[in-house]
N, C-alpha and C positions, 0 to 999 in steps of 0.2 A: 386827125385821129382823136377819137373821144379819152381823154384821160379818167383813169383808173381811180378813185379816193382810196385813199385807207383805211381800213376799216378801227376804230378805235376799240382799245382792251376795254372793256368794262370792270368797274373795282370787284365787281363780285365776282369775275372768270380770275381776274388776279389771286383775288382769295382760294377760288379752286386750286387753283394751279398749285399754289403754297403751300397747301393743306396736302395735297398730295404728295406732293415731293418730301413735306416733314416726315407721312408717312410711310412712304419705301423708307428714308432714312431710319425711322427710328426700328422698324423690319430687322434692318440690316443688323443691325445696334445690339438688340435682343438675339437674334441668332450669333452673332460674333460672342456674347457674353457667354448664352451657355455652350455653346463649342470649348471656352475656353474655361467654363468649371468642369465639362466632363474632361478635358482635355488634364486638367488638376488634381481631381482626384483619380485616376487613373495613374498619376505620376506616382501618386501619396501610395496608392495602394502598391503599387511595381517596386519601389521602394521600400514595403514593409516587409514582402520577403525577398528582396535583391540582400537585407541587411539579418532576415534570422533564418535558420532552417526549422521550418514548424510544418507541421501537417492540417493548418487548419487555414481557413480564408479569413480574409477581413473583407464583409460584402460593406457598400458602401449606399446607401436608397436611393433608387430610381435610377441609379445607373446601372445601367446595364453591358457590359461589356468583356475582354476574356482579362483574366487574371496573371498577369505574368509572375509564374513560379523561379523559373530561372531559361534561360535561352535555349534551355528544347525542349521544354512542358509548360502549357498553360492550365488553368485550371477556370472551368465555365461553370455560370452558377446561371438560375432563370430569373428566380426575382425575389422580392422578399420585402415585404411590409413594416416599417420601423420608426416608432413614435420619436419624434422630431424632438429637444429640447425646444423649450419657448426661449425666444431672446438670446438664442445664440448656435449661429450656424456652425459651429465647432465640427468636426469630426472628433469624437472618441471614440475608442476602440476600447472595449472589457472582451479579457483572453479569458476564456473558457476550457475545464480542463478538457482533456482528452482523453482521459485514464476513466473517465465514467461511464456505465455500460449502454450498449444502445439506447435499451428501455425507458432511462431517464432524463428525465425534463432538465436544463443547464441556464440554469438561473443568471439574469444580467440585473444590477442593481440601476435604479434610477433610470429614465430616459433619456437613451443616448441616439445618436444619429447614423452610429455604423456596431456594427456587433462583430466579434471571431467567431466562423459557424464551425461548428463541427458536425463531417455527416451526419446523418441520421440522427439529426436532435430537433425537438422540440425546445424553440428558445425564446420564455418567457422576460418580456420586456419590463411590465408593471402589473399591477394586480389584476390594469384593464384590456392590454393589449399583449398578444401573441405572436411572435412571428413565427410562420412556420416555412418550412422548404422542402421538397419532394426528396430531391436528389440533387449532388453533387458531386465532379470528376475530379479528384486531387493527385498530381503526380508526387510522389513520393521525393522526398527532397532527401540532401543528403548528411542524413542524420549516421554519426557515428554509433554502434553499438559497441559495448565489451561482452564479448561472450564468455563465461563459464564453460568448459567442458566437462560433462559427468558420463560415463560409463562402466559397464561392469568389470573392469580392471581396476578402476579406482574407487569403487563405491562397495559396499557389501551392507547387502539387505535393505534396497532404497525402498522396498515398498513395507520399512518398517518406518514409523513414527522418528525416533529420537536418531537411526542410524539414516536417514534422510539428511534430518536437520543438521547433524553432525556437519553435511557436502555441502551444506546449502547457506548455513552460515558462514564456513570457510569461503564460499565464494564471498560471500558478501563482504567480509574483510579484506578481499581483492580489488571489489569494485570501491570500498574505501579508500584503498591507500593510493588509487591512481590520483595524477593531479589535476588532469581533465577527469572526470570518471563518465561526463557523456550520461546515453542511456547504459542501462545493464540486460542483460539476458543470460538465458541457461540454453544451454546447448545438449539437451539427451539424445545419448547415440543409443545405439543398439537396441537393448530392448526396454532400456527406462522408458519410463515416464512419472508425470505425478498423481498415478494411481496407487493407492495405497492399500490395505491389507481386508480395509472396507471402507464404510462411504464416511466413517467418521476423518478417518486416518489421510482420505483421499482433499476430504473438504480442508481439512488443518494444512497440508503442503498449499493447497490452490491457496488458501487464504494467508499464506506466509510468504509468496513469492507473490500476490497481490499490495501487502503491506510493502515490500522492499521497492514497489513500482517495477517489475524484470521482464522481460517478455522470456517466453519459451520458443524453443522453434528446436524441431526433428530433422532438420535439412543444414547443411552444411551454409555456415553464416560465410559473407561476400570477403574475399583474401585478404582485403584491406581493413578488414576490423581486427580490434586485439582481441586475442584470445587466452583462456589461460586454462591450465591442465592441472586439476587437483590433485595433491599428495596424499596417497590411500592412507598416510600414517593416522590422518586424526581420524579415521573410524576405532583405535587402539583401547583397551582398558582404560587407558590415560591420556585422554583427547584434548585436544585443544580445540575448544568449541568458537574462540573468536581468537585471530592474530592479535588484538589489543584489546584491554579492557575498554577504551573509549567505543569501540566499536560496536559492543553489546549495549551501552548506550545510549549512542545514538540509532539502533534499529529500536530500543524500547522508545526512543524519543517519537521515531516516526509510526510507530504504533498508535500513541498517544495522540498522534497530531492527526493518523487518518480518519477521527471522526467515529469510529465504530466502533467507541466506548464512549460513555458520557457520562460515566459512574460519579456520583458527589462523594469524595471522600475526607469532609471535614467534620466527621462524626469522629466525638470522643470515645468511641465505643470501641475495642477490639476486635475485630472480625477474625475467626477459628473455621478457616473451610478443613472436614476430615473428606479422606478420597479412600473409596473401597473399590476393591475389584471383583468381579463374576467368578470367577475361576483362576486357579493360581494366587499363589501370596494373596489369600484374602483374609484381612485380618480377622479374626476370628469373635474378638470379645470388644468391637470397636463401639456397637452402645453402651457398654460399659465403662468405656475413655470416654464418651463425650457427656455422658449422666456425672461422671467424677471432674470434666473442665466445665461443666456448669456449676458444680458447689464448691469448684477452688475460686474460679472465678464467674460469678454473675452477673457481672457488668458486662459478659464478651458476648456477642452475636455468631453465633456457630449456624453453619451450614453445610449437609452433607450432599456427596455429589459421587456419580458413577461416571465416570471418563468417555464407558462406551454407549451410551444413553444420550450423549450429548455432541453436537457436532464441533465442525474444528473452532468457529466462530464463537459458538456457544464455551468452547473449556477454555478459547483464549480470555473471553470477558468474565469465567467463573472466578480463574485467578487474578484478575486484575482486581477484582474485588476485595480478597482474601489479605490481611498482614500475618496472619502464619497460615501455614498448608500442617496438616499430619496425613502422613503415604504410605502404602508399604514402595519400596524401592522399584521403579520400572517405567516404562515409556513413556508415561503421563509427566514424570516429571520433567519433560523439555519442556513444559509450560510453566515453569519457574522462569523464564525469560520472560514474562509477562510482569511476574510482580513486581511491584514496587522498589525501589530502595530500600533498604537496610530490612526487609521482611524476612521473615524464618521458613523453614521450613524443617522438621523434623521427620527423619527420612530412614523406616525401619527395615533391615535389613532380615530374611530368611537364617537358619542356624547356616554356619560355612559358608555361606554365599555373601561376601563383599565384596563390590567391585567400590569400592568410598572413594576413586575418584573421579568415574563417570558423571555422576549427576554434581557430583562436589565441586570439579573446576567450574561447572556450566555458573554454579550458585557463587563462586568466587569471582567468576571475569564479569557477572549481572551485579554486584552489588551485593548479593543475598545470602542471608549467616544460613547453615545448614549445620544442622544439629544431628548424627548418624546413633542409632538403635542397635548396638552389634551384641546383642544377647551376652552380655557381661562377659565378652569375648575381651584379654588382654591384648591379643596384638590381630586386628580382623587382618591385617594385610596376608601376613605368615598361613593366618588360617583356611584363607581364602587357597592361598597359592596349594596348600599340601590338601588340598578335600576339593580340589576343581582341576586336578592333573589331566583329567582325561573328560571327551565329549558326552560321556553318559554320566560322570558323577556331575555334570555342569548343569546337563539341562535336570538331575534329580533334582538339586541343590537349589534350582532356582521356581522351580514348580512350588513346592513346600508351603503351607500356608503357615499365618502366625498368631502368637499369642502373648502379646510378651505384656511382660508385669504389669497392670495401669500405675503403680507409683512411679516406677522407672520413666512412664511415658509423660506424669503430669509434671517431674522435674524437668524433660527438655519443655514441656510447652510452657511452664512459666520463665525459666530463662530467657525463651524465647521471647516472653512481652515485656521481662523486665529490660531487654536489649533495646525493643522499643519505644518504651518509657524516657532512656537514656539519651536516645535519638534525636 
């Protein structure tokens, strides 16, 4: 039998061989690696709302995968484009509000590597890059509301201005004194709403329960949220516009903080806003008070303003502006919640018609002196009660336009700055 030789490996088939096997190995190596960062931030994200109830995602670049909201809803996102930091594969997360309306852009500062989306937003990463997303399915986590209950048993005249505000800061001194307060909302039954008497009156309630962050809803909120039923007492002559002073402000605080004033007010100048009205108590001879607070005082900035000319946005920022107001008495003045600390307002009352402590607690529980006009009436309260017995001398009484003294009127406005001054 002929014997078989062996054939010898050659150094260069060796080398092949080597070469090949490093490479399945290192194959392997790489696929095991990113398996196990998709595997990581998927944890990182499942995690971030296993630990908050939010309504918004945290997408994470280049992965793509579902989003666990909690263990019976996920929430699926497509993709989304997002400027890397340099030098450092960090995930950071910037929470984005969600109180902002569709239409606007939700700014992220600096580049970061994951973003909080909220639907329907355009969300700019840097000056140079955009991320954008079509669409995304978010399940509804479970977020606590307090609802407010408001209906026509306990409201009277909601689609007026101040007898709105009246229900609607009492709620909001409810959703203060909880110790969780959660989100808030109002709950209109029947046939409320926050339509108002016109589109000024209508824009002021949206823009007042936008300020407190509340949601609305016409549908019976879910059994398990609190709920709370307002006491029709504070729509009374003598209302009690906030359960505690601190209350009024802290809603001026977050007034302040929502951005939708930006007014400089470190001018040494005094600012004199007068408010007149169209029809009813219109003060009658008021260029003739403002020609007399320019030559008592000429240092002041005066500026006159009609209430129903201006929307709700527009009269809350006219008085944010103002350190005295001059009024005749009526619905404009719930926007004495807006002024300032220790500001005035001088608040002239029609002949017989005083209600002095309607608008006067509001200007007490805000901080704010209010100065009353009772046409050299000794006791307005007495005279109120015996000349507004009945529904037709009330509504005469409060039609009535005015005229009263300018000297009378330039002693409360300068009190009123010299209280300032004091300040």
């Amino acid at each position: 039998m002929k014997k078989t030789r062996k054939k010898k490996v050659s150094m260069y088939e060796i080398f092949i061989i080597l070469t090949l096997a490093a490479y399945i190995s290192m194959c392997a190596l790489i696929t095991s690696t990113l398996t196990t960062i998709e595997e990581k931030h998927e944890v990182q994200v499942t995690e971030k709302f296993e630990q908050e109830d939010v309504l918004s995602i945290v997408l994470v670049p280049k992965i793509k995968t579902n989003i666990t909201v909690n263990s019976n809803n996920t929430a699926k996102y497509v993709s989304v484009d997002v400027a890397v930091p340099e030098n450092n594969n960090t995930a950071k997360s910037e929470l984005i509000d969600t109180t902002k309306s569709k239409s606007e852009d939700a700014n992220v500062g600096g580049n970061v590597s994951s973003i909080v989306l909220v639907p329907k937003f355009n969300i700019t990463v840097n000056s140079n890059d955009t991320a954008k997303y079509e669409s995304v399915d978010v399940a509804k986590s479970n977020i606590t509301v307090n609802w407010c209950i408001l209906d026509e048993r306990n409201t009277r005249y909601f689609t007026h201005l101040s007898h709105s505000a009246l229900s609607l800061f009492h709620c909001w001194s409810w959703f203060q004194s909880l110790k969780k307060p959660g989100d808030c909302g109002f709950y209109l039954r029947g046939t409320l709403s926050l339509k108002g008497k016109n589109h000024g009156m209508t824009d002021w309630k949206e823009q007042l329960v936008n300020i407190m962050g509340c949601d609305v809803t016409y549908d019976n909120p879910p059994d398990e949220h609190p709920t709370y039923y307002v006491d029709r007492a504070v729509t009374a002559d003598h209302p009690r516009w906030f359960w505690r002073k601190k209350d009024a402000t802290i809603f001026r605080e977050r007034f302040i903080d929502s951005g939708l004033v930006n007014e400089n007010h470190q001018s040494h100048r005094i600012r004199i806003g007068f408010v007149n009205r169209r029809n009813n108590r219109v003060i009658l001879n008021m260029n003739n008070i403002i020609n007399m607070v320019h030559s008592k005082h000429p240092e002041a900035e005066t500026e006159m303003a009609n209430m129903e000319d201006l929307t709700g946005l527009q009269q809350m920022k006219w008085w944010y502006r103002q350190d005295i107001v001059v009024i005749a008495h009526g619905a404009a003045l719930t926007n004495a919640i807006f002024l300032r600390n220790n500001s005035a307002v001088v608040e002239i009352f029609p002949p017989h018609y005083y209600p002095i402590y309607y608008f006067g607690e509001l200007c007490n529980q805000a901080g704010i002196r209010n100065y009353g006009y009772y046409n050299n009436c000794s006791d307005p309260v007495a005279d109120f009660i015996l000349h507004n017995s009945t529904v037709k001398e009330r509504v005469h009484n409060r039609k009535l336009n005015l005229e009263p003294p300018i000297d009378a009127i330039m002693d409360l406005v300068t009190k009123s700055a010299i209280g300032l001054s004091a300040s």
